[in-house]
Gaussian input, Z-matrix of N, CA and C with variables (Angstrom, degrees):
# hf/3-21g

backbone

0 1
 N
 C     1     B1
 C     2     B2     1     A1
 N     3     B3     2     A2     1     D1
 C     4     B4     3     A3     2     D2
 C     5     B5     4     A4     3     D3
 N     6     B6     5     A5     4     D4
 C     7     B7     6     A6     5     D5
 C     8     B8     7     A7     6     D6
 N     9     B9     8     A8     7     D7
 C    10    B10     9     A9     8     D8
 C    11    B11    10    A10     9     D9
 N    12    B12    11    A11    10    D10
 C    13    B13    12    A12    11    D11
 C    14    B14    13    A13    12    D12
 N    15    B15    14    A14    13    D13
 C    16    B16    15    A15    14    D14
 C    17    B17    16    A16    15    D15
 N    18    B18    17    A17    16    D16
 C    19    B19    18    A18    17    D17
 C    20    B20    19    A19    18    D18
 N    21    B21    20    A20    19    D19
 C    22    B22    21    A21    20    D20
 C    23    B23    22    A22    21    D21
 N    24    B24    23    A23    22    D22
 C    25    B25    24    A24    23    D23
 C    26    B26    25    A25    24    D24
 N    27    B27    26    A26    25    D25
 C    28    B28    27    A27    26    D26
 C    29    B29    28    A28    27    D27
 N    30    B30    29    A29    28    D28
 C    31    B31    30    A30    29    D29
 C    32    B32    31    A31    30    D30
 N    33    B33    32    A32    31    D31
 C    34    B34    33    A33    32    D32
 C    35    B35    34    A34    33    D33
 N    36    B36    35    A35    34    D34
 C    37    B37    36    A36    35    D35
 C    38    B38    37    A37    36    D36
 N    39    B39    38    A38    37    D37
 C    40    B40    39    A39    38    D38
 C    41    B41    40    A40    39    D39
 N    42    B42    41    A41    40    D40
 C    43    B43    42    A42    41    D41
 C    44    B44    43    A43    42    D42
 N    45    B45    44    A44    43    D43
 C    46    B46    45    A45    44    D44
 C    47    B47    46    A46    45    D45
 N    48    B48    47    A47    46    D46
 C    49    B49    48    A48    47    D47
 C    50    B50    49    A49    48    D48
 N    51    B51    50    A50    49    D49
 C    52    B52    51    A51    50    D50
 C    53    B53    52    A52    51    D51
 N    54    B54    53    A53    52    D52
 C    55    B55    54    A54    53    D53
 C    56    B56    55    A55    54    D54
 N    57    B57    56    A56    55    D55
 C    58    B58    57    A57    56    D56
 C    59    B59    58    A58    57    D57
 N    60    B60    59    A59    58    D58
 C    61    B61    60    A60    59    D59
 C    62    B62    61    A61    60    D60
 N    63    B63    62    A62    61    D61
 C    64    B64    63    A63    62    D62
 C    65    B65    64    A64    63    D63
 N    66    B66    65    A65    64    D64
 C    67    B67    66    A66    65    D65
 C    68    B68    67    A67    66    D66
 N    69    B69    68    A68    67    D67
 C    70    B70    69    A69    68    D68
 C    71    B71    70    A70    69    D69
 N    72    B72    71    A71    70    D70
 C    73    B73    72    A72    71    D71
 C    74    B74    73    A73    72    D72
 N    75    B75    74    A74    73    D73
 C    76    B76    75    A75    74    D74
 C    77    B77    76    A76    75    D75
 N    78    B78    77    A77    76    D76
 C    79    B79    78    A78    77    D77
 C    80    B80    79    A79    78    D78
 N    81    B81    80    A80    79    D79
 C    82    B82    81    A81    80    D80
 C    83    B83    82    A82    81    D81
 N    84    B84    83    A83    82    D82
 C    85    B85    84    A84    83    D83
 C    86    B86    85    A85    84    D84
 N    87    B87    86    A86    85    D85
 C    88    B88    87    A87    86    D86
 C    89    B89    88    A88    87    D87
 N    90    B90    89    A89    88    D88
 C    91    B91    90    A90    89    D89
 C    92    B92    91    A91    90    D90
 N    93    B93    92    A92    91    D91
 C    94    B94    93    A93    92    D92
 C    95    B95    94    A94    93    D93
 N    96    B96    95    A95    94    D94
 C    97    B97    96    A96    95    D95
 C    98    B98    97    A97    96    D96
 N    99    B99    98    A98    97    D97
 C   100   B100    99    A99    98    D98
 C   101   B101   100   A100    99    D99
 N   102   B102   101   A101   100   D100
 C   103   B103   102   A102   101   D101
 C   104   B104   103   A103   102   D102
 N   105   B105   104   A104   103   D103
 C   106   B106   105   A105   104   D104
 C   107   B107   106   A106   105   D105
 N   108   B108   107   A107   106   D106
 C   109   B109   108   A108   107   D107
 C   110   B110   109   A109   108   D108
 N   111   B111   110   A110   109   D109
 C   112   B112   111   A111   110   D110
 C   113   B113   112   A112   111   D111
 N   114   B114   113   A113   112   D112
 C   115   B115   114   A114   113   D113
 C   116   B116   115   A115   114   D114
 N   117   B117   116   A116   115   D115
 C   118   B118   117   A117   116   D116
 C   119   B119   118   A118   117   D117
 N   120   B120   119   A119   118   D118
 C   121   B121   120   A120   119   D119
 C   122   B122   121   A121   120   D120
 N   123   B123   122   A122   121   D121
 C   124   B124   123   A123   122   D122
 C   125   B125   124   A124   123   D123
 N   126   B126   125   A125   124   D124
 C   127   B127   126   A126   125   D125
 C   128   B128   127   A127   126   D126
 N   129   B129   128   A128   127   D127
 C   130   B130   129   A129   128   D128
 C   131   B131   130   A130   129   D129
 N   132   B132   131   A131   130   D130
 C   133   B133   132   A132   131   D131
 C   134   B134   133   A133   132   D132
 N   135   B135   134   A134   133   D133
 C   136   B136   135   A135   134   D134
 C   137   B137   136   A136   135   D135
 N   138   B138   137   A137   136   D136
 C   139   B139   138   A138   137   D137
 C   140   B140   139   A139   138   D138
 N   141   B141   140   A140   139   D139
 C   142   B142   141   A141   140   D140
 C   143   B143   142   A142   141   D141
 N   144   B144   143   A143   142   D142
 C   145   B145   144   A144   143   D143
 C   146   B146   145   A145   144   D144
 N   147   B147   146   A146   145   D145
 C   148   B148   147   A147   146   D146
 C   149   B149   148   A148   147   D147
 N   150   B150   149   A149   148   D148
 C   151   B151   150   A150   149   D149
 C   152   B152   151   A151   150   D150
 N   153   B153   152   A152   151   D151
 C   154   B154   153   A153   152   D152
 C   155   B155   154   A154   153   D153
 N   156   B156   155   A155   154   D154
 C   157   B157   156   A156   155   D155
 C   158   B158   157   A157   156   D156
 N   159   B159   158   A158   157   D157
 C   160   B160   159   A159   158   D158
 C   161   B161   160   A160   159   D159
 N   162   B162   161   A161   160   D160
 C   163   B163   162   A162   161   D161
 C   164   B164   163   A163   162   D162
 N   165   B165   164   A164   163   D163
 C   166   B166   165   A165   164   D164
 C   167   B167   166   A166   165   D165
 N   168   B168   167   A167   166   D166
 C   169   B169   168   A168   167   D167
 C   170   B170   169   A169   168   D168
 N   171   B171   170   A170   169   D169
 C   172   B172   171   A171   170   D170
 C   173   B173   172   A172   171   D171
 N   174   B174   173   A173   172   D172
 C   175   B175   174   A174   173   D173
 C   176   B176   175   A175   174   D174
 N   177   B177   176   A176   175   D175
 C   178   B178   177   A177   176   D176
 C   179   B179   178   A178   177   D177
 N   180   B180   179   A179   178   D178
 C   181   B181   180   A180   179   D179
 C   182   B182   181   A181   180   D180
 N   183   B183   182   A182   181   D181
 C   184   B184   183   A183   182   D182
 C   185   B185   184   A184   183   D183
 N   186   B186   185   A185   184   D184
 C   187   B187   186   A186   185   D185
 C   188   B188   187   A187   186   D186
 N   189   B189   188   A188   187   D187
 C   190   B190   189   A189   188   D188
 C   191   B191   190   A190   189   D189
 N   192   B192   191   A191   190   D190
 C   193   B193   192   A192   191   D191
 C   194   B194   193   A193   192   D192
 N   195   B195   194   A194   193   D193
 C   196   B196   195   A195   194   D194
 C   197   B197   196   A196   195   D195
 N   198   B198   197   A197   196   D196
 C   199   B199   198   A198   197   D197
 C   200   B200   199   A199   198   D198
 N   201   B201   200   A200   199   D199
 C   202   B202   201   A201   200   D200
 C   203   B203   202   A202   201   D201
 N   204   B204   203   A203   202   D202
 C   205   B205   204   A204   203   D203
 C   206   B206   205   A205   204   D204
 N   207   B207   206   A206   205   D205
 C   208   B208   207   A207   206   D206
 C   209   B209   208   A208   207   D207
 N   210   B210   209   A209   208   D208
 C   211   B211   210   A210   209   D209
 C   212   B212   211   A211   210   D210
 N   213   B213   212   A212   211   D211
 C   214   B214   213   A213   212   D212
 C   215   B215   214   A214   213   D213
 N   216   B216   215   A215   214   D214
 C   217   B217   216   A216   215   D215
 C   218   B218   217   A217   216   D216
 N   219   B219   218   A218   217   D217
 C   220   B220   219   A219   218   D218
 C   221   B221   220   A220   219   D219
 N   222   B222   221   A221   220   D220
 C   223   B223   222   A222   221   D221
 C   224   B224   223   A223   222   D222
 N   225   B225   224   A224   223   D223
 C   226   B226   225   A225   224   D224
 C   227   B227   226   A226   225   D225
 N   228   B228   227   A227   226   D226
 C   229   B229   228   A228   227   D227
 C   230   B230   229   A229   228   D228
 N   231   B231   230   A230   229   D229
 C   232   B232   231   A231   230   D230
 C   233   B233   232   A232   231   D231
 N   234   B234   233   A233   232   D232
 C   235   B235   234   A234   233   D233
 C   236   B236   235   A235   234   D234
 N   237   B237   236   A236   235   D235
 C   238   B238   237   A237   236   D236
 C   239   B239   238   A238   237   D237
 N   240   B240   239   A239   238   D238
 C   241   B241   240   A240   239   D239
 C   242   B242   241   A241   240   D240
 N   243   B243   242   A242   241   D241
 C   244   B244   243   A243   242   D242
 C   245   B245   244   A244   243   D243
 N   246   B246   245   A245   244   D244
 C   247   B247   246   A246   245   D245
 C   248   B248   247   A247   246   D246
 N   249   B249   248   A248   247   D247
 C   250   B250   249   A249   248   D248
 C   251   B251   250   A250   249   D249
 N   252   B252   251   A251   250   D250
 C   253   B253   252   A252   251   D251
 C   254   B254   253   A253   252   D252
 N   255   B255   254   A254   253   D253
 C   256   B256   255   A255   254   D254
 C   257   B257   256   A256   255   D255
 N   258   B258   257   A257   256   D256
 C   259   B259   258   A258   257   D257
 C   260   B260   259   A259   258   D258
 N   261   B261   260   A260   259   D259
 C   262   B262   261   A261   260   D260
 C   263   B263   262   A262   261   D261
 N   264   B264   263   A263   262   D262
 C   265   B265   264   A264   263   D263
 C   266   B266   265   A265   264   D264
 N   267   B267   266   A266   265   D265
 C   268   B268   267   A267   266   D266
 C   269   B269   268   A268   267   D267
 N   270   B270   269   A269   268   D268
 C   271   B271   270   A270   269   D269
 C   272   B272   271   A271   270   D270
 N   273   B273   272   A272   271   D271
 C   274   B274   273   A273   272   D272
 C   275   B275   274   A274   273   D273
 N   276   B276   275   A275   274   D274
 C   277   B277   276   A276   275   D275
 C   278   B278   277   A277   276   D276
 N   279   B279   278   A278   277   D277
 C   280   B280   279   A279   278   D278
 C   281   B281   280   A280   279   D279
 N   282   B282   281   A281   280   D280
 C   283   B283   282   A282   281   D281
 C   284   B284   283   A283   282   D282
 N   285   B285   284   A284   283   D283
 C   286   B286   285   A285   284   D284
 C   287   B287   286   A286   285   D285

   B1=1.4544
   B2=1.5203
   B3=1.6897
   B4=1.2254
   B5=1.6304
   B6=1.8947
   B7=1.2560
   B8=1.5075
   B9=1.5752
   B10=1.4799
   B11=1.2788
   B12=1.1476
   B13=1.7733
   B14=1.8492
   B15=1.3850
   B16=1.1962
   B17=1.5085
   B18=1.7511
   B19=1.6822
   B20=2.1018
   B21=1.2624
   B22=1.8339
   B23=1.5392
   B24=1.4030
   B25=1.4925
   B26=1.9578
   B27=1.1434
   B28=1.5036
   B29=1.6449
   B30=1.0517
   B31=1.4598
   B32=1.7592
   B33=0.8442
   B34=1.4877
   B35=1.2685
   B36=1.2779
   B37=1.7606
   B38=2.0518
   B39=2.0192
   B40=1.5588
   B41=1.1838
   B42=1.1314
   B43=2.2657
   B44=1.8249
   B45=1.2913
   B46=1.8315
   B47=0.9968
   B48=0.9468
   B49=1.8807
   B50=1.9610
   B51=1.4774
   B52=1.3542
   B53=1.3528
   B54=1.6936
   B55=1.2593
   B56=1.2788
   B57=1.6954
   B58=1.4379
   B59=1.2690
   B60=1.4664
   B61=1.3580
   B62=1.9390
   B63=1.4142
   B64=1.4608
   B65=1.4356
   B66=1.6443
   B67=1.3399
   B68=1.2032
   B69=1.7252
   B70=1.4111
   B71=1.2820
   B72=1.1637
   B73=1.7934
   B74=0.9563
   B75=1.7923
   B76=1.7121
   B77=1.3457
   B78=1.3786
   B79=1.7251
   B80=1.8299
   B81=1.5481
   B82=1.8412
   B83=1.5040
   B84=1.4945
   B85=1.3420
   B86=1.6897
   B87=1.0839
   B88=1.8996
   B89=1.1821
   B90=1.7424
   B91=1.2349
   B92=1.1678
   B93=1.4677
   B94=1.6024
   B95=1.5630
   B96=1.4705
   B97=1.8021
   B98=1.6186
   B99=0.7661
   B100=1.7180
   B101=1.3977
   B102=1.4495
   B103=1.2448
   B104=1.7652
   B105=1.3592
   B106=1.5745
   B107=1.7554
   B108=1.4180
   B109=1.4079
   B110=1.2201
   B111=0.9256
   B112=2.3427
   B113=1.0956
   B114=1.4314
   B115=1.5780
   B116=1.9759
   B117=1.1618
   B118=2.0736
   B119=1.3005
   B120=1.5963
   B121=1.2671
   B122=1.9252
   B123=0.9457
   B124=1.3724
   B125=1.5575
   B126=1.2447
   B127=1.1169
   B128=1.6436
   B129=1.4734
   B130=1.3305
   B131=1.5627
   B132=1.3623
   B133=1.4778
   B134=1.4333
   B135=1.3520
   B136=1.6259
   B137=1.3577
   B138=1.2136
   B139=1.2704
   B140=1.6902
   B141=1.6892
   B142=1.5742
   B143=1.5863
   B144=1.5151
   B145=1.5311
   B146=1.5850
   B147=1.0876
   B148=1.2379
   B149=1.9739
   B150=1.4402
   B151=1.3944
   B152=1.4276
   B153=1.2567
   B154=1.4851
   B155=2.0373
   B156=1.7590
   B157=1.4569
   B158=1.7917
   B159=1.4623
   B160=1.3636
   B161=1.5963
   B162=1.6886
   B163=1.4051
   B164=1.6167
   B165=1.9033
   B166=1.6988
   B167=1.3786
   B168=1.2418
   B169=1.8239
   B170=1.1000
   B171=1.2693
   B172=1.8624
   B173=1.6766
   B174=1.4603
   B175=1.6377
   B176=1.2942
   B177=1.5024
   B178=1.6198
   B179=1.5171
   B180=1.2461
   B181=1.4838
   B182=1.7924
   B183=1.6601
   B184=1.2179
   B185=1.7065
   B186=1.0218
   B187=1.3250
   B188=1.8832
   B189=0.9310
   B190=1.5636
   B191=1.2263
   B192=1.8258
   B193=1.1699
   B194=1.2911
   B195=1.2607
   B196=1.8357
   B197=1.5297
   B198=1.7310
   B199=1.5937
   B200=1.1715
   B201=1.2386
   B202=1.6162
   B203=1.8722
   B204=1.7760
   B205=1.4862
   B206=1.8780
   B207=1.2818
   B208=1.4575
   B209=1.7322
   B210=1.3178
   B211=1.5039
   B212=1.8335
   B213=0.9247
   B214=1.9653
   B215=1.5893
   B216=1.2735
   B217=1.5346
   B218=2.0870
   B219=1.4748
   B220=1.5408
   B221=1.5184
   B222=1.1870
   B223=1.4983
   B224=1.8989
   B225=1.3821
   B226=1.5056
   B227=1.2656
   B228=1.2844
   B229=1.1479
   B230=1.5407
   B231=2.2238
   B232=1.4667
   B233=1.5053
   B234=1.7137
   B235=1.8007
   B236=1.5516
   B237=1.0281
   B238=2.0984
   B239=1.0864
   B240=1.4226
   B241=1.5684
   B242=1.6103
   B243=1.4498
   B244=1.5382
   B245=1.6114
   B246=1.0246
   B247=1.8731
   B248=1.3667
   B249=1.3974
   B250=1.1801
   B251=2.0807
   B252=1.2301
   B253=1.4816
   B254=1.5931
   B255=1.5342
   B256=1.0082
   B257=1.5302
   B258=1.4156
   B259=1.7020
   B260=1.2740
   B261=1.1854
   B262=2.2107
   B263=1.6324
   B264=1.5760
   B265=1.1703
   B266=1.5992
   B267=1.5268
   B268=1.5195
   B269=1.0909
   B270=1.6134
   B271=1.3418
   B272=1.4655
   B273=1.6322
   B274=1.4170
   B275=1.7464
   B276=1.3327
   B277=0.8147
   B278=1.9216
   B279=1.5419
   B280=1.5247
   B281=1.0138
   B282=1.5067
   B283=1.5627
   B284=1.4605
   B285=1.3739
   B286=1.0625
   B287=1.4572
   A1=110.34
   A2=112.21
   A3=103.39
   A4=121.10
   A5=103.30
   A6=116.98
   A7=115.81
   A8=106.05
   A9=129.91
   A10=94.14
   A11=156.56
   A12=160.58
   A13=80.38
   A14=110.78
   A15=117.90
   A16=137.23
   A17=105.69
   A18=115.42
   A19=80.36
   A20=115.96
   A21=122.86
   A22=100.08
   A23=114.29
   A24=111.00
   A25=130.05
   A26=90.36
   A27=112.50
   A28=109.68
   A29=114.82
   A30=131.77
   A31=115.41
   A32=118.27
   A33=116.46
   A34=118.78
   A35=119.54
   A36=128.00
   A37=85.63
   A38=105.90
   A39=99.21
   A40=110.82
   A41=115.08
   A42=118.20
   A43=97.19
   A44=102.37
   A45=105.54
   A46=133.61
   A47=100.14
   A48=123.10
   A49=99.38
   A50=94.29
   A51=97.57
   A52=116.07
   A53=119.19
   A54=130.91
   A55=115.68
   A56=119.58
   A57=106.67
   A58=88.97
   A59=142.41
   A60=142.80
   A61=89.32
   A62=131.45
   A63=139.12
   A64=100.97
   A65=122.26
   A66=112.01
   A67=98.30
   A68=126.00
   A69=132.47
   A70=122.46
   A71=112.21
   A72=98.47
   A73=129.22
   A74=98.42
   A75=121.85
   A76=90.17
   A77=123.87
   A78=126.64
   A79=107.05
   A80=103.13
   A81=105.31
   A82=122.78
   A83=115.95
   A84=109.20
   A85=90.26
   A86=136.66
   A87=127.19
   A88=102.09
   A89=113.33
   A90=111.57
   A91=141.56
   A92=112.43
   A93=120.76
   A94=87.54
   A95=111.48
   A96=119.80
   A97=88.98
   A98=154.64
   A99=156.67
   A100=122.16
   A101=116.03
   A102=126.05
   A103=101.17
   A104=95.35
   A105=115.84
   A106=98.12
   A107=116.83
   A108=147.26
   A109=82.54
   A110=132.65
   A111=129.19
   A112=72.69
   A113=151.36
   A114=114.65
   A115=110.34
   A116=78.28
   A117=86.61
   A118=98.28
   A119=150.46
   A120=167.76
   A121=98.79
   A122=115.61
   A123=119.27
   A124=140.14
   A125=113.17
   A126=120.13
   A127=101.16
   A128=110.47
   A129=115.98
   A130=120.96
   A131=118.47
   A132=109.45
   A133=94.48
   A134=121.86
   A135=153.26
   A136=98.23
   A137=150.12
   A138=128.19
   A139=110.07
   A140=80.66
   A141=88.67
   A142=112.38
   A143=135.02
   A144=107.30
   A145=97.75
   A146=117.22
   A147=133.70
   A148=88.04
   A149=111.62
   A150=108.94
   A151=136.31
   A152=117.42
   A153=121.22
   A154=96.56
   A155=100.09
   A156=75.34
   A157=60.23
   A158=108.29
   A159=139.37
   A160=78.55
   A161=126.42
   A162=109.68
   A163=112.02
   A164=84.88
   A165=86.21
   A166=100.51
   A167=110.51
   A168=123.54
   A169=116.24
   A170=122.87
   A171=133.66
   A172=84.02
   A173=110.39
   A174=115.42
   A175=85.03
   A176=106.73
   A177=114.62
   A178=109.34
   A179=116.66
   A180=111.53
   A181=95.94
   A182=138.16
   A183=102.29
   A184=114.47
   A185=111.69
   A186=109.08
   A187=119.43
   A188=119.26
   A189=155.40
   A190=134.84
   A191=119.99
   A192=118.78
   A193=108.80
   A194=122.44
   A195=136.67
   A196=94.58
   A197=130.41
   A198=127.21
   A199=114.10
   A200=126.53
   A201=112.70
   A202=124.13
   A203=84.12
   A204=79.94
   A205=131.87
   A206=98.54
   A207=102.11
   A208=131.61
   A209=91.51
   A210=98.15
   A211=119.67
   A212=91.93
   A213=111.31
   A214=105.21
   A215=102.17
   A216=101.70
   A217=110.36
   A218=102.98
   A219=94.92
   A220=108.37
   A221=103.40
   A222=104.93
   A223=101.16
   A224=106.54
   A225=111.70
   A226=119.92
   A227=114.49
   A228=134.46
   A229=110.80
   A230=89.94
   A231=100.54
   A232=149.47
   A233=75.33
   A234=91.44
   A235=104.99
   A236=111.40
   A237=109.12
   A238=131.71
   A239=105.58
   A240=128.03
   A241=108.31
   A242=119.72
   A243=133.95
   A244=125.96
   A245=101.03
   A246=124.86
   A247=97.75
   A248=121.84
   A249=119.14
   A250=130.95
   A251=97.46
   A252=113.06
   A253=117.25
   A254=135.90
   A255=130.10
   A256=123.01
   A257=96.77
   A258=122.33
   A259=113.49
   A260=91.15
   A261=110.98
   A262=105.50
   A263=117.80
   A264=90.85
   A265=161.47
   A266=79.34
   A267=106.75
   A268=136.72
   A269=126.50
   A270=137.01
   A271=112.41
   A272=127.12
   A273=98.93
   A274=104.68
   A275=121.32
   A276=104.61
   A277=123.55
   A278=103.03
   A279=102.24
   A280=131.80
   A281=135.23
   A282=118.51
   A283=115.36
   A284=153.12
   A285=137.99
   A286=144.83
   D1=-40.26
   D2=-171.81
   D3=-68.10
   D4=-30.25
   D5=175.88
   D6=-36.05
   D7=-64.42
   D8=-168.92
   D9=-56.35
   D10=-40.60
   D11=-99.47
   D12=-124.66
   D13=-71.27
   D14=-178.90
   D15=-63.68
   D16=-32.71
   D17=-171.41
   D18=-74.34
   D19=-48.88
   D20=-174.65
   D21=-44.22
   D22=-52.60
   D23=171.20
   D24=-57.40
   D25=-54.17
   D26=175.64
   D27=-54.83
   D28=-43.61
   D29=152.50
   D30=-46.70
   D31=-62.80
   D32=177.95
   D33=-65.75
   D34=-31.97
   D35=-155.43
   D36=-83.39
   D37=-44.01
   D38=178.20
   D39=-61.57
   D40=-29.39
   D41=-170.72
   D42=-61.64
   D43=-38.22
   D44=175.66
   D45=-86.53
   D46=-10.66
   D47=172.72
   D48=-75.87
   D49=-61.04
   D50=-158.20
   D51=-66.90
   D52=-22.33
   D53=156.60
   D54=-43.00
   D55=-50.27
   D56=-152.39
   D57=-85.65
   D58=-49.43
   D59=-135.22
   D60=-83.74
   D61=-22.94
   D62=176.07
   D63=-60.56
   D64=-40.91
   D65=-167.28
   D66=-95.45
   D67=159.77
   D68=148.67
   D69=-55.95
   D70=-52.50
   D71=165.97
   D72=-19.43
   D73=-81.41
   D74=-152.82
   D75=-71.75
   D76=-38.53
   D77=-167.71
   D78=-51.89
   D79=-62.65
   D80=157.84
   D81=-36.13
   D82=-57.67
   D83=-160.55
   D84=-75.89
   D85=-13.16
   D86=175.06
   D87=-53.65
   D88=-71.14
   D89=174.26
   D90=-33.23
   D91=-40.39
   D92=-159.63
   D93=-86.08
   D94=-66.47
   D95=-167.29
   D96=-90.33
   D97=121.46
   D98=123.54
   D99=-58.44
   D100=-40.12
   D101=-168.10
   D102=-74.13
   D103=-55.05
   D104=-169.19
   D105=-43.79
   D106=-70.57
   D107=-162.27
   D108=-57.51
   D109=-81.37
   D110=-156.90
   D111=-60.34
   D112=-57.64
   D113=-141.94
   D114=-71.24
   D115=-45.48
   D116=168.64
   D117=-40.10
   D118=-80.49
   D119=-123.38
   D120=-86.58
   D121=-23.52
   D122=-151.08
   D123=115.20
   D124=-21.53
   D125=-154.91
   D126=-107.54
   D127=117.27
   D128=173.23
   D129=-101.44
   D130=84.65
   D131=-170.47
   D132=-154.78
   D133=160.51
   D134=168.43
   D135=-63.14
   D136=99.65
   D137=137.41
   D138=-140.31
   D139=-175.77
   D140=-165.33
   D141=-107.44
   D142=130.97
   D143=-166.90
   D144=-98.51
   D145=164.61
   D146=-150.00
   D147=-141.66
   D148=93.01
   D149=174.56
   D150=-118.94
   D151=113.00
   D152=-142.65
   D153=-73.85
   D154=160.19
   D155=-170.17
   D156=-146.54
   D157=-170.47
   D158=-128.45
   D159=-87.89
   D160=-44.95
   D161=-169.87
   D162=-126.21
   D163=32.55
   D164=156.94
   D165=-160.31
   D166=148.82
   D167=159.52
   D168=-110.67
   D169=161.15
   D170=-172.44
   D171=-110.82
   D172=153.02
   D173=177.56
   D174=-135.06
   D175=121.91
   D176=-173.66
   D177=-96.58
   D178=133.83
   D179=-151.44
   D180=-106.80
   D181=122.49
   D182=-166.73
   D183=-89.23
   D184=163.27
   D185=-167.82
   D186=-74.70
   D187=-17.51
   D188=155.27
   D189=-99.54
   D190=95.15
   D191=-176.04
   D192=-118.80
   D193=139.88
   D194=-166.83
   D195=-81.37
   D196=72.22
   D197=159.97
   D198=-33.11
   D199=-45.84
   D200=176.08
   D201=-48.83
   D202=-58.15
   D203=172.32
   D204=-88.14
   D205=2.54
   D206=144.81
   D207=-61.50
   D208=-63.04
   D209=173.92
   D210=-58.94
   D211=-12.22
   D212=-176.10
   D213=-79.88
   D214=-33.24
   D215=176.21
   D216=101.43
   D217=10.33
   D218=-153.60
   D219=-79.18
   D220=127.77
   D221=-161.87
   D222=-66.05
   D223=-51.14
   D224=174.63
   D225=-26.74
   D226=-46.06
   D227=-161.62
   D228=-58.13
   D229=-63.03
   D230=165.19
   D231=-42.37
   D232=-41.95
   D233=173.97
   D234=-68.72
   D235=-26.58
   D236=168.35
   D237=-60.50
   D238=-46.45
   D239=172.98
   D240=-69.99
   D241=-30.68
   D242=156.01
   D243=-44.05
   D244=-52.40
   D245=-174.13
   D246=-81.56
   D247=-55.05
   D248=167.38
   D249=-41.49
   D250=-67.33
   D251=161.67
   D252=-42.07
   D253=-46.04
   D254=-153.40
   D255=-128.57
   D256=-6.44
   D257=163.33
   D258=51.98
   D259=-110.40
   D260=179.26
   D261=-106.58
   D262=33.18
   D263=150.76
   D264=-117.67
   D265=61.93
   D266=176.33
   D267=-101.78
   D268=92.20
   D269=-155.00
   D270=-82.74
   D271=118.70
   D272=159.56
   D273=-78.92
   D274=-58.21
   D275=173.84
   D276=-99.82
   D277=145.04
   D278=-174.76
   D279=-51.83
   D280=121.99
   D281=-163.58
   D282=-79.01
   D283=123.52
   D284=130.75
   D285=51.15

């Protein structure tokens, strides 16, 4: 029950995320206020946003890597640790 309670949450907080960071507006005011903006959304935490722009990307490094299945060779794996690292940065069109 508690799972569902949370993945239902975790789900909504991304549906609001992905709204604001879609518009130019809300996408600016993240940057500028961060704290302010997650706190509207749900999210109560310190951080720093990291926002990729037309002649730079952030390469997100994850903080937890499975050595076994590195050293194993598993490509799956890689392609995870891939998707992970590089998120949304795939532009059709160039941002700004």
């Amino acid at each position: 029950m508690h799972a569902s309670t949370t993945s239902k949450n975790d789900l909504e907080i991304g549906a609001k995320l992905g709204a604001i960071i879609q518009d130019a507006n809300s996408r600016a005011q993240l940057i500028e206020k961060p704290a302010e903006i997650l706190g509207g959304v749900g999210i109560n935490s310190d951080v720093t946003i990291f926002a990729d722009t037309s002649d730079l990307v952030h390469l997100i490094i994850p903080a937890n890597v499975d050595a076994e299945r590195v050293a194993a060779g598993d490509d799956a794996y890689f392609e995870e640790l891939g998707r992970a690292a590089l998120g949304s940065c795939y532009y059709e069109d160039i941002p700004e």
